[in-house]
C-alpha positions in Angstrom: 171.4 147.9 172.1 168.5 146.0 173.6 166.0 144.7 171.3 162.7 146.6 171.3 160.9 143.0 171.3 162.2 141.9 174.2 161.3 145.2 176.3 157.5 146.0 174.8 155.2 145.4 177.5 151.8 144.2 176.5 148.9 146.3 176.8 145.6 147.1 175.1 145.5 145.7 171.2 148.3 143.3 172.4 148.1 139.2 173.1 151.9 138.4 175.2 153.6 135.3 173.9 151.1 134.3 171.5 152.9 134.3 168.1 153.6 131.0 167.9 151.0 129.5 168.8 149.1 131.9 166.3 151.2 131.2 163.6 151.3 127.5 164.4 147.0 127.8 164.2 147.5 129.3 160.7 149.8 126.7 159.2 147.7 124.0 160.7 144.4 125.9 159.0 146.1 126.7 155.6 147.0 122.9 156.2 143.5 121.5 156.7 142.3 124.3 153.4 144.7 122.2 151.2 144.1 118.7 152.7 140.2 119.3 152.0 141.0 121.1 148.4 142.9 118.1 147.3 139.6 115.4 148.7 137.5 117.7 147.0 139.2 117.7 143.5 139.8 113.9 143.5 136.0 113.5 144.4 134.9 116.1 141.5 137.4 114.7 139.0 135.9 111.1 140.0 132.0 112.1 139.2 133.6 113.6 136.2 135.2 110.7 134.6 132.2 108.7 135.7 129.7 111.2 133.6 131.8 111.2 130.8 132.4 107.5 130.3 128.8 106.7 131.5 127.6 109.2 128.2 129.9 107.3 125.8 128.8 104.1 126.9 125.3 105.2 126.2 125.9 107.3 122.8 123.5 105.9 120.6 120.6 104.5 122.4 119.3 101.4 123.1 120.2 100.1 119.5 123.2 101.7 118.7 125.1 102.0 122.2 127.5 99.7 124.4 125.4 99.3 127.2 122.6 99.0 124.6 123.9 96.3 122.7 124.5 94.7 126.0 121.5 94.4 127.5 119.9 93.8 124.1 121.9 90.5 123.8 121.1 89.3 127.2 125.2 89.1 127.7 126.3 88.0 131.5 128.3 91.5 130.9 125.8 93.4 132.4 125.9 91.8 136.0 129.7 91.7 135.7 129.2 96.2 135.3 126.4 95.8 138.1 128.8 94.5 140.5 132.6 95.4 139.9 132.0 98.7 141.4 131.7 97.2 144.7 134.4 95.0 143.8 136.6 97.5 143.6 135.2 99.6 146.7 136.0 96.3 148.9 139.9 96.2 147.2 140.4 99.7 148.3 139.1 99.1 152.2 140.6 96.0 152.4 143.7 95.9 150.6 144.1 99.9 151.9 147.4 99.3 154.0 149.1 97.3 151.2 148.4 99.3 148.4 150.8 102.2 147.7 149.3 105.4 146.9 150.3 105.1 143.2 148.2 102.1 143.1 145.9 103.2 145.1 145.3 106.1 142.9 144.8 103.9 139.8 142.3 101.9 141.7 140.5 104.9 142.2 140.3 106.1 138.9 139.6 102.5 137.3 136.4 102.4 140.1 135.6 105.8 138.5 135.5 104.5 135.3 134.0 101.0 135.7 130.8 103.0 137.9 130.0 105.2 134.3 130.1 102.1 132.5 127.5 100.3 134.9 125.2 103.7 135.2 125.5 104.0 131.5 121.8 102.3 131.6 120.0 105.5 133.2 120.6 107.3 130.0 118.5 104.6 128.2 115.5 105.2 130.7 115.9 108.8 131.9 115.8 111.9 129.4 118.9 113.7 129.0 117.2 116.9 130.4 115.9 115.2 133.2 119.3 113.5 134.1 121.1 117.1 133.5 118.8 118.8 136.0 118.9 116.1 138.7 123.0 116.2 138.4 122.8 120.2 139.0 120.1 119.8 141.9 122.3 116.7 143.3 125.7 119.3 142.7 123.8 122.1 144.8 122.4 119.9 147.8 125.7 118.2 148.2 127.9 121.3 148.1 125.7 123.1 151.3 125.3 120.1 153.0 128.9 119.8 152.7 130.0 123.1 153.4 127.3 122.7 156.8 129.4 119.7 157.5 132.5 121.8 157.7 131.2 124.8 159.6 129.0 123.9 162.5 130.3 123.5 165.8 127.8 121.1 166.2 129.4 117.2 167.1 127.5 115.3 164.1 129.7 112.1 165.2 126.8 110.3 166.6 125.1 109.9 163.0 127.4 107.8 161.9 126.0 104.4 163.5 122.2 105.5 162.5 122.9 106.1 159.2 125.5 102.9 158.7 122.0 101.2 159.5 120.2 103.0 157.3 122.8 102.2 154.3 122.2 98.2 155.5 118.3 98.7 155.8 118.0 100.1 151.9 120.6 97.8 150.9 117.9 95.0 152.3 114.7 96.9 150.9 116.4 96.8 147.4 116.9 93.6 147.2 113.2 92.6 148.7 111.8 95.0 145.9 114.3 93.1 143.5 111.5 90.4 143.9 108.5 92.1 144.7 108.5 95.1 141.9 106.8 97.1 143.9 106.4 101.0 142.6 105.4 102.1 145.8 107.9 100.8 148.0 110.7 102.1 145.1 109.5 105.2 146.1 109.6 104.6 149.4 113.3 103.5 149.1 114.7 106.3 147.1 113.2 109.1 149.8 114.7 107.5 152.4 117.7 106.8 150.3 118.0 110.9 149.6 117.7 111.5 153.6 120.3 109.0 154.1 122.8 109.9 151.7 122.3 114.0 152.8 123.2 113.0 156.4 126.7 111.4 155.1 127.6 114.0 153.3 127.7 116.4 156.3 128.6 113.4 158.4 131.7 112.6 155.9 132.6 116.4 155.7 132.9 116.6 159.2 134.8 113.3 159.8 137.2 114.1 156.7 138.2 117.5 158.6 138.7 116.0 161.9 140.7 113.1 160.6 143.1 116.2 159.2 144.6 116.3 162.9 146.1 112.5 163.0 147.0 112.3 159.4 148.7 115.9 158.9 152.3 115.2 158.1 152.3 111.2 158.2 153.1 108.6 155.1 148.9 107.8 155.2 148.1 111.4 154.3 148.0 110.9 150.5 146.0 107.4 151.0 143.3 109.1 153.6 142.6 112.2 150.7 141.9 109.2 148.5 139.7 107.6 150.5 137.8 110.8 151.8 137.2 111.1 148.2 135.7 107.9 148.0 133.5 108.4 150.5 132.5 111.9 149.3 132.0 110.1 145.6 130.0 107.3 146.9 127.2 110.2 149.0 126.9 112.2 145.7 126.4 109.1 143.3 124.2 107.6 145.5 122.4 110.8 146.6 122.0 111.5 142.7 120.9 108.0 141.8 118.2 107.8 144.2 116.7 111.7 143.7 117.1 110.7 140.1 114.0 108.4 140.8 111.8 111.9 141.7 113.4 114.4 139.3 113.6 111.6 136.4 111.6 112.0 133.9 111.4 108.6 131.2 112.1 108.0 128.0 
């Protein structure tokens, strides 16, 4: 008996010799779904670890804390926390091809943990409430501007040198200001940090779901959700750090 699939003619309602390429669409989409699940629950475990090891470092106050005790003693500690984060951020980008993904992994989460210890500090200058309702407002900008990122058919590619630039340019105006101490220009440098920061998140999102299509089913997979996490850690830290200057409110 002749199978019925192989005699149905198409007509209306019906797509001929489409099923695999349909199904193939759908595995690749369920793919890309799990691929930006597992970036996203690195990243949120990441901010995570940082919040919670940032509010032990800081339990306290000034006199009774880590941190506190730290700066209070003038120890060379603190520049050590100041810069290891980027220590780290320059093992994972360099070192990224030699590194397993085990150790790549544990790089991650040490980096994690060494960036609470060195913004332990804004919990000695910032209220609690303050700090609490700039996370939330930082949580909420970053998850729509992400979620643009991922949705519009719009080619956001272009952003990326502009915003490299502007990364280099407050990079340069923080470390002028270092100097100068100038209020104003702090507040000049945290708005444009906040535009900055917004634009890589979408820009990252983007990037992260094309890069799906040349790392799907290759040894680098597990590495690249790492490091899309990374990036997608680094926009929301640094988004929240330099709001926190607006929404702040001192102690």
């Amino acid at each position: 008996m002749t199978d019925w699939k192989e005699t149905q003619r198409p007509g209306f309602g019906t797509t001929p010799h489409v099923g695999g390429a349909v199904d193939a669409r759908a595995d690749y989409d369920e793919g890309l779904r799990s691929y930006m699940l597992s970036i996203y629950n690195y990243m949120a475990s990441g901010v995570l670890l940082t919040g919670i090891v940032a509010l032990l470092f800081s339990w306290g106050g000034m006199d009774g804390s880590i941190i506190g005790s730290l700066y209070q003693s003038g120890s060379p500690l603190i520049w050590v926390l100041k810069f290891a984060p980027l220590a780290f951020i320059l093992a994972m980008s360099f070192g990224l091809h030699k590194m397993s993904q085990t150790t790549l992994q544990m790089v991650f989460w040490a980096f994690a943990i060494v960036m609470g210890m060195s913004m332990s500090t804004i919990f000695l200058v910032f209220t609690s409430q303050s700090i609490a309702t700039t996370f939330f407002a930082t949580a909420g900008a970053f998850a729509g501007l992400s979620l643009w990122g991922y949705t519009t058919k719009k080619d956001i590619s272009g952003w990326g040198s502009f915003l490299i630039m502007g990364v280099i340019g407050l990079i340069i105006a923080m470390v002028v200001n270092f100097f100068l101490q100038s209020e104003a220009m702090a507040f000049v440098i945290s708005g444009i940090g906040v535009l900055v920061f917004a634009g890589l998140t979408a820009y990252d999102t983007q990037m992260l779901k094309n890069q799906y299509a040349y790392v799907q089913g290759t040894d680098f997979m597990g590495k690249a959700i790492i490091m899309g996490a990374t990036n997608l850690y680094l926009d929301f830290v640094n988004m929240f750090m330099f709001l926190l200057q607006f929404l702040g409110s001192r102690e």
